[in-house]
C-alpha atoms as a printed R data frame, in Angstrom:
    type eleno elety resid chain resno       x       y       z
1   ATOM     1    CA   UNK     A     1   0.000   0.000   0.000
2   ATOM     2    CA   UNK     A     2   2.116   2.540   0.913
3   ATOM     3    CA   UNK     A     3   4.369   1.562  -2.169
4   ATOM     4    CA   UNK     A     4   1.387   2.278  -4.452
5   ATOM     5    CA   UNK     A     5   0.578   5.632  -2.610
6   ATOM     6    CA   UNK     A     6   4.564   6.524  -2.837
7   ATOM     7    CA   UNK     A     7   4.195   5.553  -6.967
8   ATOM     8    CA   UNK     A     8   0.892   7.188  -7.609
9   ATOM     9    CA   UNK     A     9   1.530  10.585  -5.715
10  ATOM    10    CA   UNK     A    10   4.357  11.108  -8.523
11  ATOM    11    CA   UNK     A    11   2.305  10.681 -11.361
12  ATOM    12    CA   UNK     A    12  -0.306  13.020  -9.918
13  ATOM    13    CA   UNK     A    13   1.794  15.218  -9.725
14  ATOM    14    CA   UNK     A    14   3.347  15.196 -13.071
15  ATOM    15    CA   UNK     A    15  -0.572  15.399 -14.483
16  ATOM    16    CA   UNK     A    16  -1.080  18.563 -12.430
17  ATOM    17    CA   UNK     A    17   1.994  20.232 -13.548
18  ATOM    18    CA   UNK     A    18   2.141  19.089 -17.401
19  ATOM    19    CA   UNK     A    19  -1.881  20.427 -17.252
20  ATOM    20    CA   UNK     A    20  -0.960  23.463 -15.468
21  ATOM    21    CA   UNK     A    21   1.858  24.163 -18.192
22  ATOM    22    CA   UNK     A    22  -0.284  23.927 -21.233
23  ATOM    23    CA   UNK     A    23  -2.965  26.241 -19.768
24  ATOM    24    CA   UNK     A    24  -0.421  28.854 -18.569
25  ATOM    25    CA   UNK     A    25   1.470  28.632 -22.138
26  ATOM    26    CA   UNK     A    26  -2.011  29.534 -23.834
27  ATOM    27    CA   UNK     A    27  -2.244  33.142 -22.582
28  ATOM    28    CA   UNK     A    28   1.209  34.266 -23.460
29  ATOM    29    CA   UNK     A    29   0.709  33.008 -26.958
30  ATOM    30    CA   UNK     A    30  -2.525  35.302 -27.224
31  ATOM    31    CA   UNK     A    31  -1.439  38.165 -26.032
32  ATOM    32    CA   UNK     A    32   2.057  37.953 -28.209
33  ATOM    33    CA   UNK     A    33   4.676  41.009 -27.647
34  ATOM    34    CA   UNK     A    34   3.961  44.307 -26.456
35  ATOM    35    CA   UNK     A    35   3.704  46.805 -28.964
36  ATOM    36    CA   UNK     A    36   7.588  49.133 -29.426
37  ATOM    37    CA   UNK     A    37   7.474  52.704 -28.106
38  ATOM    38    CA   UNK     A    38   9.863  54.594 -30.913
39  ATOM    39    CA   UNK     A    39  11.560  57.420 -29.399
40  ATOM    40    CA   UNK     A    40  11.175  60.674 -30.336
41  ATOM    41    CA   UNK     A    41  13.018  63.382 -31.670
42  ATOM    42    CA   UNK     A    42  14.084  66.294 -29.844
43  ATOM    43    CA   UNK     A    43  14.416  68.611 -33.072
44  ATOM    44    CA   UNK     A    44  17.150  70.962 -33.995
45  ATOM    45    CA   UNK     A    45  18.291  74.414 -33.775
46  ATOM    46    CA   UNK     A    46  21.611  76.715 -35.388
47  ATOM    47    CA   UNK     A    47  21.967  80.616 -35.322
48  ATOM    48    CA   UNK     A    48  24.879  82.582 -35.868
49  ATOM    49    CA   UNK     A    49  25.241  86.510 -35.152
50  ATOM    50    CA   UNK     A    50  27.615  87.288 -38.727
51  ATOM    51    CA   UNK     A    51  28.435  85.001 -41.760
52  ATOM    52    CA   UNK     A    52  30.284  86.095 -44.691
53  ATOM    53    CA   UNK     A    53  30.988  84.576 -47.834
54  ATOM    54    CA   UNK     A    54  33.454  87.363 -49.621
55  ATOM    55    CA   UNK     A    55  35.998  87.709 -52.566
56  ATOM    56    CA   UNK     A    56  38.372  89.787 -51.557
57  ATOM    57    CA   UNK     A    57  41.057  90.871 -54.601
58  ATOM    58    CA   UNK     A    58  43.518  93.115 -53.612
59  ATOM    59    CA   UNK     A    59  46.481  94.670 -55.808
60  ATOM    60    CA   UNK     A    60  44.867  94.977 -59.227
61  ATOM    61    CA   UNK     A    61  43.449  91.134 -58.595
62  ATOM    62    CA   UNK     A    62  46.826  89.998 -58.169
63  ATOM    63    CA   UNK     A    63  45.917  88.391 -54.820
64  ATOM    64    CA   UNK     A    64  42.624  86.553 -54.188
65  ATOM    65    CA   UNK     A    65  41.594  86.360 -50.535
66  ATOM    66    CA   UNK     A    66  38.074  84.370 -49.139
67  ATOM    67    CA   UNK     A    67  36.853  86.362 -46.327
68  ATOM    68    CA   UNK     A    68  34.826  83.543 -44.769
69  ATOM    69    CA   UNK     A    69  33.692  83.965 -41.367
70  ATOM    70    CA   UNK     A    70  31.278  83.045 -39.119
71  ATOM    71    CA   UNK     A    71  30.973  84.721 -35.385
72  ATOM    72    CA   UNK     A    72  29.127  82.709 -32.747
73  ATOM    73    CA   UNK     A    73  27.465  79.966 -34.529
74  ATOM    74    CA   UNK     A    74  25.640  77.461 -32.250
75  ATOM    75    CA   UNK     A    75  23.932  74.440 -33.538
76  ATOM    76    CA   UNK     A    76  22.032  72.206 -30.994
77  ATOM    77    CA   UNK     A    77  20.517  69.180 -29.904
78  ATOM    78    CA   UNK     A    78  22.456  70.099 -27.079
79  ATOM    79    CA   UNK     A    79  21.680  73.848 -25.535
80  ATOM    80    CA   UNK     A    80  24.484  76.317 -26.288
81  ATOM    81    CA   UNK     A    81  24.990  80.115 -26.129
82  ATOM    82    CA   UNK     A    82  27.614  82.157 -27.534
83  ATOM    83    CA   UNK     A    83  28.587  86.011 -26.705
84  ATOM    84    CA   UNK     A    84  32.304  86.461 -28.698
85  ATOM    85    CA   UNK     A    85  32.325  90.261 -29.591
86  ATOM    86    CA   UNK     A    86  34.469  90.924 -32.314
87  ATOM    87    CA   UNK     A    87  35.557  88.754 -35.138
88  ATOM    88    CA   UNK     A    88  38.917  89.050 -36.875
89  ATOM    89    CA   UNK     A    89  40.901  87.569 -40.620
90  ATOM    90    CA   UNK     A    90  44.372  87.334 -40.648
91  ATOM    91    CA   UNK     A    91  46.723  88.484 -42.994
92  ATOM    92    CA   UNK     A    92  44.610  90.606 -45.099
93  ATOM    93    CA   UNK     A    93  45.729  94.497 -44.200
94  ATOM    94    CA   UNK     A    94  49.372  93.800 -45.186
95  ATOM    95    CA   UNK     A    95  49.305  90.828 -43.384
96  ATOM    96    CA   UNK     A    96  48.005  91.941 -40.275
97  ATOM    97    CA   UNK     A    97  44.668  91.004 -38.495
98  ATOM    98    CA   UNK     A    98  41.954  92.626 -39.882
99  ATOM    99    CA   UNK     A    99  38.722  93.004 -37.849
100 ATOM   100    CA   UNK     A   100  35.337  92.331 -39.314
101 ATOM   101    CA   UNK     A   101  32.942  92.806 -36.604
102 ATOM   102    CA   UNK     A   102  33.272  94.762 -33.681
103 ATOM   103    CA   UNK     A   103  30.381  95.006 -31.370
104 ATOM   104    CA   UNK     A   104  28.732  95.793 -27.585
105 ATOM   105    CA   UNK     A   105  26.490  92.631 -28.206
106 ATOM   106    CA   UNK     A   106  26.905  89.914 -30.150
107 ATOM   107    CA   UNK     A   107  25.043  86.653 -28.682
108 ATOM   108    CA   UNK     A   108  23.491  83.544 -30.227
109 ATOM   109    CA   UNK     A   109  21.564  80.844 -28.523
110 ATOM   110    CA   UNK     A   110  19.838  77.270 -29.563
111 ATOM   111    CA   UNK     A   111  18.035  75.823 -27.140
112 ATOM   112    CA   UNK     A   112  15.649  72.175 -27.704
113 ATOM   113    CA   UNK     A   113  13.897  69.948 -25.132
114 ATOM   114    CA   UNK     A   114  10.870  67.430 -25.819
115 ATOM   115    CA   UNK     A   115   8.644  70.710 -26.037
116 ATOM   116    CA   UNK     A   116  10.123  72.190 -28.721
117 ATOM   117    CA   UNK     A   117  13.264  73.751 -30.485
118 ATOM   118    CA   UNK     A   118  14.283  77.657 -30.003
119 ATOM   119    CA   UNK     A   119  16.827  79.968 -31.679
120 ATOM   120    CA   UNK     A   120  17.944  83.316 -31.264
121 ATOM   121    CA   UNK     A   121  20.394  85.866 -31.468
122 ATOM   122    CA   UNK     A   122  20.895  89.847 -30.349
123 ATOM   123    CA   UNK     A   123  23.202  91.979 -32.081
124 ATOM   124    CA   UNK     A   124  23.752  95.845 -30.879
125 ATOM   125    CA   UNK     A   125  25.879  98.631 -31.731
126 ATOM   126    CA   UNK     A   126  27.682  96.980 -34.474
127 ATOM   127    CA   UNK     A   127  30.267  97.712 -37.079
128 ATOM   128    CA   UNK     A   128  30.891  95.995 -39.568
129 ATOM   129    CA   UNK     A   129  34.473  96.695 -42.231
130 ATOM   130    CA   UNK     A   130  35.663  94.943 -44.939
131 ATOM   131    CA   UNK     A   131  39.014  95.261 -46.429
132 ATOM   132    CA   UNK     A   132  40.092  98.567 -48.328
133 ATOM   133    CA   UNK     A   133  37.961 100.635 -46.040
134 ATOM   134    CA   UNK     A   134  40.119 101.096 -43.414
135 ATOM   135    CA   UNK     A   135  37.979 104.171 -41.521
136 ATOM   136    CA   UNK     A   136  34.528 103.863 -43.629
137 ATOM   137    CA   UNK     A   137  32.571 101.089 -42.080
138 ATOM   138    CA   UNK     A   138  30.515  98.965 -44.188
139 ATOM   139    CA   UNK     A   139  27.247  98.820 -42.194
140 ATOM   140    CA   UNK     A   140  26.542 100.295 -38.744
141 ATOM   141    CA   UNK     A   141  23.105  99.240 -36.968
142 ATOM   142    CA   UNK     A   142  21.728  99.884 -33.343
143 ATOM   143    CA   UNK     A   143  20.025  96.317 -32.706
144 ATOM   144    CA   UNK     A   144  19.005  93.749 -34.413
145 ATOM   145    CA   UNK     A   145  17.576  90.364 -33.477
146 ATOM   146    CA   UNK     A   146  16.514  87.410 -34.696
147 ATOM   147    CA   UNK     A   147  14.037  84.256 -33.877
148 ATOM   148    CA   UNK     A   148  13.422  81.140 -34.605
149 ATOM   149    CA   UNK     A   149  10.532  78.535 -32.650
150 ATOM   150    CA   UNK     A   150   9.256  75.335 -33.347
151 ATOM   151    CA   UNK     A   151   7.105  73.610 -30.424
152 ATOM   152    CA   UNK     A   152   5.705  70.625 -30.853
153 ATOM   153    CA   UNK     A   153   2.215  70.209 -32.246
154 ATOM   154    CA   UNK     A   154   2.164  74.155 -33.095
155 ATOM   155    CA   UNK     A   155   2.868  76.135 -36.458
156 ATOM   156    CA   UNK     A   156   6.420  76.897 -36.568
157 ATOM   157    CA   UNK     A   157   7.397  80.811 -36.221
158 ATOM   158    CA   UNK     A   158  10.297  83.368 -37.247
159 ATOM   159    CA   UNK     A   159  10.862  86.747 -37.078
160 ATOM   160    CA   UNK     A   160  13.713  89.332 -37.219
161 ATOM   161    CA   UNK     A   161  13.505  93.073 -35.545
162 ATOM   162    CA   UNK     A   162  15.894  96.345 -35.856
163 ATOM   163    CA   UNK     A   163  15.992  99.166 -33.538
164 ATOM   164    CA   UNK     A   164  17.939 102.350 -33.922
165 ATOM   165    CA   UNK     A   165  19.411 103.404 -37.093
166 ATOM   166    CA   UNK     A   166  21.582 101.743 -39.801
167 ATOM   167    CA   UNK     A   167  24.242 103.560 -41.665
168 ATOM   168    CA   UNK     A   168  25.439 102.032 -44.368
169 ATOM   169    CA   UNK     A   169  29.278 103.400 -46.197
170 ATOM   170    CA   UNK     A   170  28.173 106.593 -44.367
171 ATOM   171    CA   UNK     A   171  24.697 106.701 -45.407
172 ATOM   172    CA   UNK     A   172  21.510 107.076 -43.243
173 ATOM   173    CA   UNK     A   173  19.071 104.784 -44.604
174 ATOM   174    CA   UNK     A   174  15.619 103.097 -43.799
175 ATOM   175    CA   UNK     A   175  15.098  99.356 -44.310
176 ATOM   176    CA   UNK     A   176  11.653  98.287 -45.328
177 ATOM   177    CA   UNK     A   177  10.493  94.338 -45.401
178 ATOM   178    CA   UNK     A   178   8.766  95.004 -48.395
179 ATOM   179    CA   UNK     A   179  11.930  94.906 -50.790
180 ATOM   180    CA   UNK     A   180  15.765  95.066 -50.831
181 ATOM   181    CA   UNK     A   181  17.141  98.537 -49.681
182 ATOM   182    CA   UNK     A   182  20.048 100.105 -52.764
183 ATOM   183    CA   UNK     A   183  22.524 101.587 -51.432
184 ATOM   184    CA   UNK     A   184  25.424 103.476 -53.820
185 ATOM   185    CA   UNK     A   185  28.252 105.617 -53.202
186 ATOM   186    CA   UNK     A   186  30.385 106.742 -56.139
187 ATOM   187    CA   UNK     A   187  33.786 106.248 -55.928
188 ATOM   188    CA   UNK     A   188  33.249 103.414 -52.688
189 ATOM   189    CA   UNK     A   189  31.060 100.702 -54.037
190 ATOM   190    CA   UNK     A   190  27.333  99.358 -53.979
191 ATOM   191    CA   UNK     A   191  25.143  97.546 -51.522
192 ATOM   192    CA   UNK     A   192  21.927  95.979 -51.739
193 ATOM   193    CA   UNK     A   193  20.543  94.924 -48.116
194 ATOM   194    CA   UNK     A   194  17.160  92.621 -47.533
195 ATOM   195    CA   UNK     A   195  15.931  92.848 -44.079
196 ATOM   196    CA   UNK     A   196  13.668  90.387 -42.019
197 ATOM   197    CA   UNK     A   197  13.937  87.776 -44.322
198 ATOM   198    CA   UNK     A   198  11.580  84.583 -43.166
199 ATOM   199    CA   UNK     A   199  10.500  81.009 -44.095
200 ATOM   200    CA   UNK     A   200   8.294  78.598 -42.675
201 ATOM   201    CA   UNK     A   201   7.108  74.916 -43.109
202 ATOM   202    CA   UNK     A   202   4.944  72.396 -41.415
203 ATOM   203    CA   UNK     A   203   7.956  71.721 -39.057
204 ATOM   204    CA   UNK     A   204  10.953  74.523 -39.540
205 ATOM   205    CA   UNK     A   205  11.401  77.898 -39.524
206 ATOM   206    CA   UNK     A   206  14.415  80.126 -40.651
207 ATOM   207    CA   UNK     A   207  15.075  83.995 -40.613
208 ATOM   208    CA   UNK     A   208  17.579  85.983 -41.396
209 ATOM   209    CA   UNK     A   209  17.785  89.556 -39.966
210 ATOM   210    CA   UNK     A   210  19.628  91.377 -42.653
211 ATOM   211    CA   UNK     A   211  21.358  89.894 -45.729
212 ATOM   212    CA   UNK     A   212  23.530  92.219 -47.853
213 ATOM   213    CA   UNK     A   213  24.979  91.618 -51.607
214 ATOM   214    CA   UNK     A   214  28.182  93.703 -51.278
215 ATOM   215    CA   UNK     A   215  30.252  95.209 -53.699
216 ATOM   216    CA   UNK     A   216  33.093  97.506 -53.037
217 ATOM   217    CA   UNK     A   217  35.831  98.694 -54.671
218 ATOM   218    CA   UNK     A   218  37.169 102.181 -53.667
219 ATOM   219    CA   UNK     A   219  37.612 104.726 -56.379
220 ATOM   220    CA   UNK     A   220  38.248 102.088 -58.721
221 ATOM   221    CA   UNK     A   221  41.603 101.089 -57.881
222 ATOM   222    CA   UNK     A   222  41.364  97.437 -57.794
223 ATOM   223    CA   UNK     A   223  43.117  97.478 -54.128
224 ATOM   224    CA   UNK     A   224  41.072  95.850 -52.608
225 ATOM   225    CA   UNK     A   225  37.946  94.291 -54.589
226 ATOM   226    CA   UNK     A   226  35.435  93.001 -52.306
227 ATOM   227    CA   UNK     A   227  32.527  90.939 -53.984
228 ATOM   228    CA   UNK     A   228  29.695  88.438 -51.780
229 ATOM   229    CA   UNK     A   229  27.604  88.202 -49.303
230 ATOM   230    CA   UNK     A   230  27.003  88.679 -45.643
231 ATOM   231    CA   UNK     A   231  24.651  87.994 -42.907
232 ATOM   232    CA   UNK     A   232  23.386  88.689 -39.441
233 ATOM   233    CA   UNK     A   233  20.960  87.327 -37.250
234 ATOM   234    CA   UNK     A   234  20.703  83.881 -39.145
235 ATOM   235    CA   UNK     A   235  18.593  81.552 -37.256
236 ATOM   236    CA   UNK     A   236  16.992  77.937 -37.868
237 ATOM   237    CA   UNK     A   237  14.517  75.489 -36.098
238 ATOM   238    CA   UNK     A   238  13.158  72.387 -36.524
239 ATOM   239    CA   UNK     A   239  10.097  70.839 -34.507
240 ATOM   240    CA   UNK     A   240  10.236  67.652 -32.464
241 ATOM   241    CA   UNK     A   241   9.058  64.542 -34.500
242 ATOM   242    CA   UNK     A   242   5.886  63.089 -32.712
243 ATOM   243    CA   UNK     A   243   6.657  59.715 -31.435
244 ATOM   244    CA   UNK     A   244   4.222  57.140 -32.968
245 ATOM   245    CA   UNK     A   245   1.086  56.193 -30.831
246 ATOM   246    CA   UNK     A   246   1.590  52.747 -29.788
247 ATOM   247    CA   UNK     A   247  -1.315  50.156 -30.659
248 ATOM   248    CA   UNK     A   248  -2.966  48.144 -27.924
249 ATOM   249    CA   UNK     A   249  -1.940  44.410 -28.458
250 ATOM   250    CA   UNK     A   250  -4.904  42.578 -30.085
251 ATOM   251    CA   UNK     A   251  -6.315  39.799 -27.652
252 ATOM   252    CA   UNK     A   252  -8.647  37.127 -28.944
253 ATOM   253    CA   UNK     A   253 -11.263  36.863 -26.058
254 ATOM   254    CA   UNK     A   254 -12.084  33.005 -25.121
255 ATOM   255    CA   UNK     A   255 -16.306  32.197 -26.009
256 ATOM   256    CA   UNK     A   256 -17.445  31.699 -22.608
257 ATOM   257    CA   UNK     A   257 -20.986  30.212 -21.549
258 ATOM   258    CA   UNK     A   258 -22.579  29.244 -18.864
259 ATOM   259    CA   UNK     A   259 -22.283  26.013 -17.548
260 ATOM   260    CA   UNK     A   260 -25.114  23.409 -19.242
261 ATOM   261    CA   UNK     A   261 -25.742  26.173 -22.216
262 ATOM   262    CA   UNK     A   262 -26.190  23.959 -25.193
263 ATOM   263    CA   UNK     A   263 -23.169  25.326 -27.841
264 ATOM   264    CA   UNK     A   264 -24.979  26.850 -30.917
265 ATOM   265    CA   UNK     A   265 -22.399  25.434 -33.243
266 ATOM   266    CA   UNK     A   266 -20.023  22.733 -33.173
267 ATOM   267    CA   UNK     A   267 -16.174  22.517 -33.572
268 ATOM   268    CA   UNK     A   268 -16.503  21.683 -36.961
269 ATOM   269    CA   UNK     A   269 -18.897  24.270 -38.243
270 ATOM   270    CA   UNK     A   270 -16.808  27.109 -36.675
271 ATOM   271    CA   UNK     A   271 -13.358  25.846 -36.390
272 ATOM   272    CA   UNK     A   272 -13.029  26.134 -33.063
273 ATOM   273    CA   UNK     A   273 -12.249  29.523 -30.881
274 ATOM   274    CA   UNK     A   274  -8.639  31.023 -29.988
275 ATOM   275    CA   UNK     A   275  -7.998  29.110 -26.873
276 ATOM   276    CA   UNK     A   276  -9.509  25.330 -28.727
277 ATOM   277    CA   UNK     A   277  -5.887  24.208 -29.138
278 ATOM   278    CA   UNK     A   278  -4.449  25.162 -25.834
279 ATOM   279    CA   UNK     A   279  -7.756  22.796 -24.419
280 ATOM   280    CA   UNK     A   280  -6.976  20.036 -26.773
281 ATOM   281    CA   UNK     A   281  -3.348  20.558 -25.780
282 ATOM   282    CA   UNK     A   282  -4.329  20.368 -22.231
283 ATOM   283    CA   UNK     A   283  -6.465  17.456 -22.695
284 ATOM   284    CA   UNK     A   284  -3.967  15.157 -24.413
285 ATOM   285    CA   UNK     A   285  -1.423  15.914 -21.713
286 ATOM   286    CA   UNK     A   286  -4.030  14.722 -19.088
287 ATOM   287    CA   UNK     A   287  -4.910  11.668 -20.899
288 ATOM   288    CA   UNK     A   288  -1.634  10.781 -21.804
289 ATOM   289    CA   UNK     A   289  -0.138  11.097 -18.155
290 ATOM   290    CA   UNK     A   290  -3.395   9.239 -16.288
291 ATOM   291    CA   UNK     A   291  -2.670   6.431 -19.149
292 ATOM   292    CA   UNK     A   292   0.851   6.361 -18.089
293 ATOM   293    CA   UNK     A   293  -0.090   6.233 -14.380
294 ATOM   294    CA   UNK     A   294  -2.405   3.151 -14.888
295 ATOM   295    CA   UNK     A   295  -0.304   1.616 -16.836
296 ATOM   296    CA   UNK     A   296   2.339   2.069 -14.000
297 ATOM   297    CA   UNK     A   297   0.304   1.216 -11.231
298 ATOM   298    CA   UNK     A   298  -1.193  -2.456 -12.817
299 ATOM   299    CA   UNK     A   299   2.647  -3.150 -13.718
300 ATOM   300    CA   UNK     A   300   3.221  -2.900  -9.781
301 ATOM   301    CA   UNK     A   301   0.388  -4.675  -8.578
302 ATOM   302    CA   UNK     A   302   1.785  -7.333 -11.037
């Protein structure tokens, strides 16, 4: 007796647990793997206070010089603010630095975060020379700032502003947003300036405070040549990218009824529900181990 209660506990057992196993395997197979959360982007942001893209030919075009230069240029994902004052080219005026910008103000900032992206800069009492005008600067302005915002979910937005005057090669003048502003000396040169220059998309924005098409070239001399462009207050944004919603895992709910309800339809009409396989499953285990313990226990008796 107790040698067929020490064999048949065993195989109890073993029915319980192989029964147990098929059931619990039948859930995680239904609900199958939880839907990926993609990440989202933070967007971007640049803005630079000057920029300059210049030919510079001095001594009758014997000597070709880039004046390329860019003054506190930020670009983020990562928050940065710059506030360098003056920028300088070397070996331009007979080889020694030349300054390009010289100002009270000069900062640029990009900022971005989940909410949004930001960029901005502030530029006051600047002047701005190019070589072969030594004393006569090329542009002189009181303020002028620049914006850039993109926030998440809302229309992107840029503007540009200018307080105080603007002298340009010695000459009072009045910007307009309208149109570009013409600006010629005789003897000096020619400049055309745009101000508050803006763009905007579903997602970016740019602006550019003041962009001016130079060309100088003192008296006609060819000693110094200056022919390109140059820019303050350039700024940039771009929104965050909304992170896709994720979808709910799709979960086949068992047909349940009440215990004695007649079934309306059979196996065969319907093909069974979601969980029919895990039951068969379950059912051959049970069968298959309660065969096994019989077996086992009339092989003892014997």
């Amino acid at each position: 007796m107790n040698a067929n209660t020490d064999f048949r506990m065993p195989a109890r057992r073993f029915t319980a647990t192989a029964a147990a196993t098929v059931l619990a395997a039948g859930p995680m197979v239904l609900g199958g793997a939880g839907s990926a959360h993609a990440s989202a982007d933070h967007g971007r942001a640049s803005a630079v206070v000057l920029r300059t893209g210049l030919d510079v030919s001095l001594l009758n075009k014997t000597v070709n010089v880039p004046l390329a230069v860019s003054l506190n240029e930020v670009r983020a994902p990562r928050s940065v603010e710059r506030n360098a004052l003056t920028a300088r080219l070397d070996g331009v005026d007979g080889g020694q630095p030349f300054s390009v910008l010289r100002a009270d103000v000069a900062s640029a900032k990009a900022t971005v975060s989940a909410s949004g992206a930001e960029a901005s800069t502030n530029l006051t009492h600047a002047r701005i020379h190019v070589p072969g005008l030594p004393l006569l600067s090329l542009i002189e302005v009181g303020q002028v700032t620049s914006k850039a915002t993109c926030e998440a979910g809302r229309k992107p937005a840029a503007s540009a502003t200018l307080l105080g005057g603007v002298t340009v090669l010695g000459k009072k003048v009045t910007l307009t947003v309208g149109g570009p502003t013409e600006v010629k000396v005789p003897g000096v040169g020619e400049v055309r300036i745009d101000f508050s220059k803006t763009r905007t998309t579903s997602r970016t924005a740019a602006a550019s405070a003041l962009e001016l098409h130079v060309s100088v070239n003192p008296l006609k001399l060819n000693v110094a040549d200056v022919e390109g462009t140059l820019t303050l207050g350039s700024v940039t944004c771009e929104s965050p990218s909304a992170a896709p919603a994720s979808a709910p895992a799709s979960v086949s709910a068992p047909d349940i009824k009440p215990q004695g309800a007649p079934a309306k339809s059979g196996l065969a009409e319907t093909g069974g529900t979601s969980t029919t396989p895990f039951v068969v499953g379950a059912a051959v285990v049970l069968l298959a181990a309660g065969g096994a313990a019989v077996a086992l226990g009339r092989r003892h008796r014997s």
